[in-house]
N, C-alpha and C positions, 0 to 999 in steps of 0.2 A: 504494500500500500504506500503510495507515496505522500508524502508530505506538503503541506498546503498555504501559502502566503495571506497574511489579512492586512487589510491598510486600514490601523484603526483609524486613521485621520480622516476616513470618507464615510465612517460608521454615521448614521442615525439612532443618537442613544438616547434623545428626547420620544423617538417615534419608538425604541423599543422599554421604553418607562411604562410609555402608556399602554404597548401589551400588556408586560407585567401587571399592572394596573387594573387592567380589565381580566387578566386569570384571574387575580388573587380576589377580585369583586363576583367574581360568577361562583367559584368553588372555595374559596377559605383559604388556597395552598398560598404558604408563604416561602419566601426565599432569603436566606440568612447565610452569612458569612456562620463556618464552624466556630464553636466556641471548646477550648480546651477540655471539658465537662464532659462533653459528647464525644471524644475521639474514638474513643473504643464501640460506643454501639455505631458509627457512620463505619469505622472498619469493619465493624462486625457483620453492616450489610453488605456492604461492597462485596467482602470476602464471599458472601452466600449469596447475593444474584449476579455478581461477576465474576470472580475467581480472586486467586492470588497474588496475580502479576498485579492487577490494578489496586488492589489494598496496597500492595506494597508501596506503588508509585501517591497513591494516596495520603498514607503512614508520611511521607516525604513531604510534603504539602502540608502537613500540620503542622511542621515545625518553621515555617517561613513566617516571616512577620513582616505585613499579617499572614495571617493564615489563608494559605492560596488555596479554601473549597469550599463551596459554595452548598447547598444541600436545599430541596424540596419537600417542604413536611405537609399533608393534610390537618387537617385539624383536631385532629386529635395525636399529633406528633407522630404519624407515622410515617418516615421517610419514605419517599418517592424518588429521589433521584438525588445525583450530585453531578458538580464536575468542577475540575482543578486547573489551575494553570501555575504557571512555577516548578512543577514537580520535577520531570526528569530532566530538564534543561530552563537556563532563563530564556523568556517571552516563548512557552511553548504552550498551548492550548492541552487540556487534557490528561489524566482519561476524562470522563464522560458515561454515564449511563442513567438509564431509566426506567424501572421498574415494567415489567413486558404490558401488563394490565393499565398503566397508565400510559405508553404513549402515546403521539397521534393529537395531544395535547396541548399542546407550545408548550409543554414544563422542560424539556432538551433543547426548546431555543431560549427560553427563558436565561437557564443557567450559562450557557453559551455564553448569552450577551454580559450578563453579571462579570462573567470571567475576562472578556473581552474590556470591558469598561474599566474595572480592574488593572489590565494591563497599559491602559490609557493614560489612568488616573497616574499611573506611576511611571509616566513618561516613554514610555515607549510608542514605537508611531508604527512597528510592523507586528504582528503574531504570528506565531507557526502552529499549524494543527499537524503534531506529527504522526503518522503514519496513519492520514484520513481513510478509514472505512468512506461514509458515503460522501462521496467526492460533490457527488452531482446536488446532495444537501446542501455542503458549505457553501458552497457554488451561488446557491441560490441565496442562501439564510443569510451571508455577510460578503458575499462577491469575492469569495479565499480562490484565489487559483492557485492549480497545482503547479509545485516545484519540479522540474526536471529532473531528473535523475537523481532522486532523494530516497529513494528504495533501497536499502534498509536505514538509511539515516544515522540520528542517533543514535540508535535500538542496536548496532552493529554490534555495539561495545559492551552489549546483553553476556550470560554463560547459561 
């Protein structure tokens, strides 16, 4: 999977406030920076609707400060998704995921843009989604085009 460029500087993050905005007015889900408190149960999901690789790069994300993950809770606190930026390299987008029963939602473009804005706010003017699964998503969601010959990327330096 290759790797994918974001120009935060062309983002619309007024126009993606007011999604957020109107998710969190239709259905209750709110979108919050992790808080120390909760690291182990947001790992604890990840680990059990994603796997391991991404807890780990997760686990990584908590220790940045701030804390680069971002989490989707229903209303009654039960996480719905997350996703990070910072983790396995600086200005990188991800991991990413969404509980299977909620996508389809804008709760995965939601966190996106949170992470995105994020990476904004703290000066940086490009993002990397690396190793994008849905190309033709990001494509769409924030105008990410792909990197050439970024396969395997970072992740090279994985065992």
């Amino acid at each position: 999977m290759p790797d994918m460029l974001v120009r935060l500087w062309k983002l619309d993050y007024n126009g993606f406030r007011k999604k957020q905005e109107e998710i969190t007015g239709i259905t209750g889900i709110r979108f919050d920076r992790v808080l120390s408190p909760n690291f182990k149960k947001v790992e604890n999901f990840i680990l059990k609707e994603f796997g391991e690789g991404w807890a780990s790069e997760t686990t990584a994300a908590f220790y940045k400060d701030p804390v680069s993950c971002f989490v989707a809770v229903d209303t009654e606190n039960e996480l719905l998704g997350f996703a990070c930026y910072n983790a396995t390299g600086k200005g990188f987008f991800g991991p990413t995921g969404v509980k299977k029963k909620m996508r389809g939602q804008g709760i995965g473009s939601v966190l996106l843009w949170r992470c995105l804005e994020a990476l904004w706010e703290q000066d940086y003017a490009y993002a990397i989604i690396g190793g994008a699964g849905p190309v033709d998503y990001y494509a769409k969601a924030v105008g990410a085009t792909v990197i050439e010959d970024s396969s395997p990327g970072i992740y090279c330096r994985g065992i």
